[in-house]
C-alpha positions in Angstrom: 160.5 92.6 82.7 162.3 94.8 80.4 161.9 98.8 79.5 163.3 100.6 77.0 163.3 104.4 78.2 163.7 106.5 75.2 163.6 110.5 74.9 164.6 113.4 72.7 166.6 116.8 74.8 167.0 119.4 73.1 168.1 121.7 76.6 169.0 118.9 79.1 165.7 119.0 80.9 164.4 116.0 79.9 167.2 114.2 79.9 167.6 114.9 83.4 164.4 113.7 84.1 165.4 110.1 82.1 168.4 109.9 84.3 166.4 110.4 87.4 163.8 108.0 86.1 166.8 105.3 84.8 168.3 105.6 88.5 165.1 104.9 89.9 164.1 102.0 87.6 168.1 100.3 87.9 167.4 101.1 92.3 164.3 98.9 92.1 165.8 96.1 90.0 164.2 96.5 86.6 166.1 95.9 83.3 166.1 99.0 81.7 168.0 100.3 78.6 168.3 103.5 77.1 167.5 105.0 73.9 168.7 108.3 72.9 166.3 110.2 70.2 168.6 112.1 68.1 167.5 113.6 64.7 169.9 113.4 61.8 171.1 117.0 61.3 171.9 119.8 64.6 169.7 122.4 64.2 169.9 125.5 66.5 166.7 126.4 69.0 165.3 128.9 67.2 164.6 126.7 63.8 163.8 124.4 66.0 160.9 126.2 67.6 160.5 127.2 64.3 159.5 123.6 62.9 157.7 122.8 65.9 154.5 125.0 64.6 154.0 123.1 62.1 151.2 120.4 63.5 152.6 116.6 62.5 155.9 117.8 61.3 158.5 115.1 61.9 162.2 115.4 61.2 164.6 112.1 61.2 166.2 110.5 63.7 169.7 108.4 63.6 169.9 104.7 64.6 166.2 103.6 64.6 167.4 100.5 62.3 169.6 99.4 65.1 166.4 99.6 67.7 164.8 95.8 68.1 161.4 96.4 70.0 160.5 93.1 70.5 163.1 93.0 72.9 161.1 95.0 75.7 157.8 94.3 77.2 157.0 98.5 77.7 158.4 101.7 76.9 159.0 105.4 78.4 158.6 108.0 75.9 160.2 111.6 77.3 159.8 114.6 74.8 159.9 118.4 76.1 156.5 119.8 75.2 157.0 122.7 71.7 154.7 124.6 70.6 152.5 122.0 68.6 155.0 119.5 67.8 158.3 118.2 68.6 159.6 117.1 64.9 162.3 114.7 65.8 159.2 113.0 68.4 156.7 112.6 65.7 159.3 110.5 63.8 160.2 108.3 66.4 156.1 107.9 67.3 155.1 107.4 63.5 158.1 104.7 63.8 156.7 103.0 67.0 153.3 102.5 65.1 154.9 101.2 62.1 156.5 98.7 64.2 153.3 98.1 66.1 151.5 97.3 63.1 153.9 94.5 62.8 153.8 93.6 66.2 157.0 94.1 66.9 156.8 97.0 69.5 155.5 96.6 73.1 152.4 97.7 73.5 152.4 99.6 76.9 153.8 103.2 76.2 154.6 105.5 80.2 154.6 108.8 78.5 155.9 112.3 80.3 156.8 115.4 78.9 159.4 118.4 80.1 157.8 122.2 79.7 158.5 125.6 80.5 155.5 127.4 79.3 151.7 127.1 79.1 148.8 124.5 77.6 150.8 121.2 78.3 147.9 119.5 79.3 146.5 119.4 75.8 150.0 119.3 74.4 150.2 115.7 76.3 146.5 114.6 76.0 147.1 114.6 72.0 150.3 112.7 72.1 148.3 110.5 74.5 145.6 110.1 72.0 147.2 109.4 68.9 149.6 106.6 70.4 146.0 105.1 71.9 144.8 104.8 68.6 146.9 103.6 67.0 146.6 100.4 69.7 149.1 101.4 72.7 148.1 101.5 75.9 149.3 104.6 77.9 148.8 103.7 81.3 150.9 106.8 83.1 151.8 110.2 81.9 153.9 112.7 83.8 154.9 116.2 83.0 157.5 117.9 85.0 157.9 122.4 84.5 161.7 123.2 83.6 161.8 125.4 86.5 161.4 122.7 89.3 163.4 120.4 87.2 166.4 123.0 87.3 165.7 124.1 91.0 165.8 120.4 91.9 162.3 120.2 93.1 160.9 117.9 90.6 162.4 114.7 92.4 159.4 114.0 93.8 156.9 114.2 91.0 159.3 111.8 89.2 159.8 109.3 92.1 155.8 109.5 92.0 155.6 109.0 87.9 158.3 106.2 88.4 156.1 104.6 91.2 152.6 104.5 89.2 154.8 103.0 85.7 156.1 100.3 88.7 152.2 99.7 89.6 151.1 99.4 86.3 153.3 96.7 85.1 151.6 93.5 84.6 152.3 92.0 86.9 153.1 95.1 89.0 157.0 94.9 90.4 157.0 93.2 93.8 158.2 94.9 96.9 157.5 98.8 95.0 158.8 101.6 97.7 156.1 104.4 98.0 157.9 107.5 96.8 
């Protein structure tokens, strides 16, 4: 079994919650690479949030020409949760369906999102939906606030995500520790 956990961080948070999900993965004996979603140009924060009001916008991201799919049997996508839309996340989903459409992706997709603010349930629901029909099968999602990620108090809530993407694996890992 091989994972390919892949995220965009704009602030740190959800790259802090990949780290803590990577750890977690490599302490339980799963093969697990990295992929960093990193758009072509550094923009600041506020165009950023800017851009991410704009429903379907995406923005380019570096290296996707270098990333082989067919070399991982599921995927964790991590995006921090904007205001409609995270631009540089829409790119990298329309490329995972692209790829899926040539069967060249995996199609099992453990999906969690980083926020700060308010309606992140239907912010995840729709990323949910449109990777389910476009034929992925989105097993788990997570989403973790920025406040109990920075206070250290979302440990748990990712040992718990990490636990149900360990269950859901077919077959599901052996010897899984309850979080």
């Amino acid at each position: 079994m091989k994972i390919l956990l892949t995220y965009f961080s704009f602030t740190g948070n959800t790259e802090k919650v990949s780290e803590a999900i990577l750890r977690y993965l490599h302490g339980n004996e799963i093969n697990c690479d990295v992929f960093r979603i990193e758009p072509v140009f550094k923009l600041s924060y506020p165009f950023w949030l800017l851009l991410s009001f704009i429903p379907g916008l995406p923005f380019p991201v570096k290296n996707l020409k270098s990333l082989d799919l067919e070399n991982y049997d599921a995927l964790i996508l991590g995006s921090p949760k904007w205001t409609f839309n995270c631009p540089s996340v829409t790119y990298f989903v329309r490329f995972l369906k692209r790829e899926r459409l040539k069967a060249k992706s995996p199609s099992k997709i453990f999906l969690f999102i980083t926020y700060g603010g308010f309606r992140e349930d239907s912010y995840i629901q729709k990323l949910k939906m449109d990777l389910e029909i476009s034929g992925f099968s989105v097993p788990v999602v997570g989403k973790f606030k920025r406040s109990e990620i920075e206070n250290g108090k979302a440990v748990e809530k990712i040992n718990k995500f990490c636990f149900e993407v360990l269950l859901s694996l077919n077959p599901p890992h052996p010897n899984i520790p309850k979080p």
